[in-house]
C-alpha positions in Angstrom: 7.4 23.1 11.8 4.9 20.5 11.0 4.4 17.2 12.1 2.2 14.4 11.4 1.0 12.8 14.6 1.5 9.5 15.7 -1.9 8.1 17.5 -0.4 4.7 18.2 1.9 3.5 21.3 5.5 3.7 20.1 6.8 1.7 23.3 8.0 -1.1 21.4 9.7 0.7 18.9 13.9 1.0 19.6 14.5 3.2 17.1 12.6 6.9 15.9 13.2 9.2 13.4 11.8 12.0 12.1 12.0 12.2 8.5 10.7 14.9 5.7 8.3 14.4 3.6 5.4 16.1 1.2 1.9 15.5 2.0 0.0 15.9 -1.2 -3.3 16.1 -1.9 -5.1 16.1 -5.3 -8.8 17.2 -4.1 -10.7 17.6 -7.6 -9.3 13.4 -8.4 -8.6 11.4 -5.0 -10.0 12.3 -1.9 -6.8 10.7 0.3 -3.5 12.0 0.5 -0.1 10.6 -0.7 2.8 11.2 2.2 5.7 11.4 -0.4 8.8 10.0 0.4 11.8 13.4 0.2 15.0 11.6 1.8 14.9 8.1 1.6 14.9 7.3 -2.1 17.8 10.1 -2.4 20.3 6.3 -1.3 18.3 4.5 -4.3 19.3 4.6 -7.9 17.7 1.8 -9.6 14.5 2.4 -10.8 12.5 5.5 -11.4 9.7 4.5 -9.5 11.5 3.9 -6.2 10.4 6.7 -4.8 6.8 6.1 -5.0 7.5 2.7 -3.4 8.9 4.7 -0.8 6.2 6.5 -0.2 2.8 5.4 0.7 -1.1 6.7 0.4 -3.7 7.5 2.9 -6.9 7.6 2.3 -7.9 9.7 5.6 -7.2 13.2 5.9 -3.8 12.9 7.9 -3.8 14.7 11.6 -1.0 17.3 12.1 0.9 19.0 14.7 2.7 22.1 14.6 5.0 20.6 17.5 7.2 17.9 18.1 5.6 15.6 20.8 7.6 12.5 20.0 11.2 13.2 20.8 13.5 11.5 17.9 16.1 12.5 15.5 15.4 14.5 12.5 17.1 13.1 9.7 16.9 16.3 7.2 15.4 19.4 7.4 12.4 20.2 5.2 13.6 22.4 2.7 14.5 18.9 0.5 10.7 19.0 -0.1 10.5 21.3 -3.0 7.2 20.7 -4.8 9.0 21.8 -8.3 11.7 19.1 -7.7 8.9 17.0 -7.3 6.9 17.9 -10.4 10.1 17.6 -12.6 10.0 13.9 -10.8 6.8 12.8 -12.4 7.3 14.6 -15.6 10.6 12.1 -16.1 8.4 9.2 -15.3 5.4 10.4 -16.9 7.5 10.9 -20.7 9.6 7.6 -20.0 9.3 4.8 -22.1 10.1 1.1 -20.2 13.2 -0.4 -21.4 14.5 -3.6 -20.8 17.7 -2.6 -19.8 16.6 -1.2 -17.2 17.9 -2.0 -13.6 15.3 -3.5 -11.1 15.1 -2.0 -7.6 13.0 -5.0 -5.8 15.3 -8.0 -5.0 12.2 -10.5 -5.3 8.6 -10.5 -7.0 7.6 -10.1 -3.4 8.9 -6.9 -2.7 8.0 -5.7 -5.7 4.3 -6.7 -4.7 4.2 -5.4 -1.7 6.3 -2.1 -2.3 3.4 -1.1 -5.4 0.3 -3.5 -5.3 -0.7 -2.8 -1.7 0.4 0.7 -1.1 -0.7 2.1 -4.2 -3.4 -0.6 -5.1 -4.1 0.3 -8.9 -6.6 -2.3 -10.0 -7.0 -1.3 -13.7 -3.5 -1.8 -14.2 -2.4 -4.9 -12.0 -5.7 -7.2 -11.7 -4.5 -9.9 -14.0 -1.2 -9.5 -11.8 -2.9 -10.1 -8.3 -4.5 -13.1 -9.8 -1.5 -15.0 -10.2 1.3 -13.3 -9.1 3.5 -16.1 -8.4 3.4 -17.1 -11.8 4.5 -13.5 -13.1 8.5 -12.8 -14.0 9.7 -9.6 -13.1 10.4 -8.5 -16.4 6.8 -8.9 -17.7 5.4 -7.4 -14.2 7.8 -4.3 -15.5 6.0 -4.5 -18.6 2.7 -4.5 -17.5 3.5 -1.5 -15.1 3.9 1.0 -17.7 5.1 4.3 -16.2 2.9 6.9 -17.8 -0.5 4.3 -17.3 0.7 4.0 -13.7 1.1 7.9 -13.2 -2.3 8.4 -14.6 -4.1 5.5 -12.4 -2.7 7.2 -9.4 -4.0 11.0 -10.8 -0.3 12.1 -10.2 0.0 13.6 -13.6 -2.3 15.9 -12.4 0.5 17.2 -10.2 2.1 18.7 -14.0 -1.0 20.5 -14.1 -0.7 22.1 -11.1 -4.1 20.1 -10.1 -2.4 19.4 -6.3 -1.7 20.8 -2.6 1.6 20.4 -1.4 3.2 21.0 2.0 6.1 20.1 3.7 6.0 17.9 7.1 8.0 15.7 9.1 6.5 12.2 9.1 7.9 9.1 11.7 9.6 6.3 11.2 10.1 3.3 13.8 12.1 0.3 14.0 11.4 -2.5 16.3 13.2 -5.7 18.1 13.0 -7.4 14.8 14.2 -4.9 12.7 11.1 -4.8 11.1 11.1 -0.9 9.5 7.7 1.3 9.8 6.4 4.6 8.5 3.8 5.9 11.5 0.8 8.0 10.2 -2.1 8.5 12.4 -3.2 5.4 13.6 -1.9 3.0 11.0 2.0 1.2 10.5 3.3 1.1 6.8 5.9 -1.8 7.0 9.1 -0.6 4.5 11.5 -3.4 4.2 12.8 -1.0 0.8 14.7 0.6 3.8 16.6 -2.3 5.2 19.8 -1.6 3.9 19.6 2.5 4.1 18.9 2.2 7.6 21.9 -0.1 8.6 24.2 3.2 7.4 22.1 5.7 9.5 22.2 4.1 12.6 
C-alpha cells in the first residue's frame, strides 16, 4: 500500500479518512503533481469537470509512505484508480463542446472560484475573470472556461498521449469542529467545501 504522509498535527481534526486517489505527474510539461480525486466525484453528476475540482495540484514532489501511520478509515480500496478510466475521463472533456444546457455543479460564483481558480490557477484562461469576478455570471464564467483550452492549460491532454506517471495512493482527508472539510498532503490543508453534502452520508 501507499500512502501520502501527513506532516502536519491532526489533533484537531474529529474526523479521518483515508481515501484513494492517483498521483499524476507529467515530468516533460509541469514539474508538480496533480493528486486526482478517484471516489469522491463518483456522488457528483453535474458537470464534467467536477472531478478536477475535486482534486487539487501540488507543486512539490509529494512524500510517501508504504505504511499506514495515521489510523483512519479507508473509504475504498485502490483498484478504483485505473489510469485508463482516467484517460477515457479527459478524452470526454477534452472532445466536449460547452453547452448551455448544461447543469452547473457550484451552488455560487464563489465555489466555483475557489473549487478552479485557486487550486488549478490557469492565468491564460481566467485573468480577465480574477479581475472582476464579482461582476462575472456563471453562465459566461462557463463560457470562458472552455473545456478543451482548460485541459490544455493544465498539460492534462498530455495524459492521451501517454505523456504522464500514474500511481495509485491513499491520500487523507480531515474534518474539523466546524465542519470545515480538508485534503492533507504533506504539509499543506486543501479546504473542499465541494464535499459538504457527500460527507454528511458517509459519516
Amino acid at each position: 500500500m501507499t500512502y501520502i504522509k501527513p506532516l502536519i498535527k491532526l489533533d484537531n481534526y474529529i474526523y479521518k479518512f483515508w481515501f484513494p486517489v492517483g498521483i499524476l505527474k507529467l515530468p516533460k510539461y509541469k514539474k508538480g503533481t496533480y493528486i486526482i480525486d478517484c471516489y469522491f466525484y463518483k456522488f457528483l453528476s453535474f458537470s464534467l469537470i467536477d472531478r478536477l475540482a475535486l482534486s487539487v495540484y501540488v507543486k512539490k514532489d509529494i512524500i510517501l509512505e508504504e505504511e499506514e501511520t495515521v489510523r483512519a478509515r479507508k473509504l475504498s480500496d485502490l483498484n478504483v484508480c485505473d489510469f485508463d478510466e482516467f484517460k477515457e475521463y479527459i478524452r470526454n472533456i477534452y472532445y466536449t463542446t460547452y453547452s448551455r444546457r448544461e447543469t452547473i455543479s457550484w451552488k455560487s460564483l464563489d465555489l466555483m472560484k475557489w473549487s478552479v481558480i485557486r487550486i488549478f490557477p490557469s492565468k491564460k484562461i481566467i485573468e480577465d475573470i480574477e479581475r472582476d469576478v464579482s461582476k462575472i455570471s456563471q453562465e459566461s464564467f462557463k463560457e470562458k472556461l472552455n473545456y478543451k483550452n482548460f485541459v490544455e492549460e493544465l498539460y492534462l491532454d498530455k495524459v492521451l498521449e501517454g505523456n504522464c506517471e500514474w500511481k495509485a495512493a491513499y491520500a487523507l482527508l480531515c474534518i474539523d469542529k466546524k465542519e470545515k472539510i480538508y485534503y492533507v498532503v504533506n504539509n499543506k490543508k486543501y479546504k473542499k467545501d465541494l464535499l459538504k453534502n457527500i460527507i454528511k452520508k458517509i459519516i
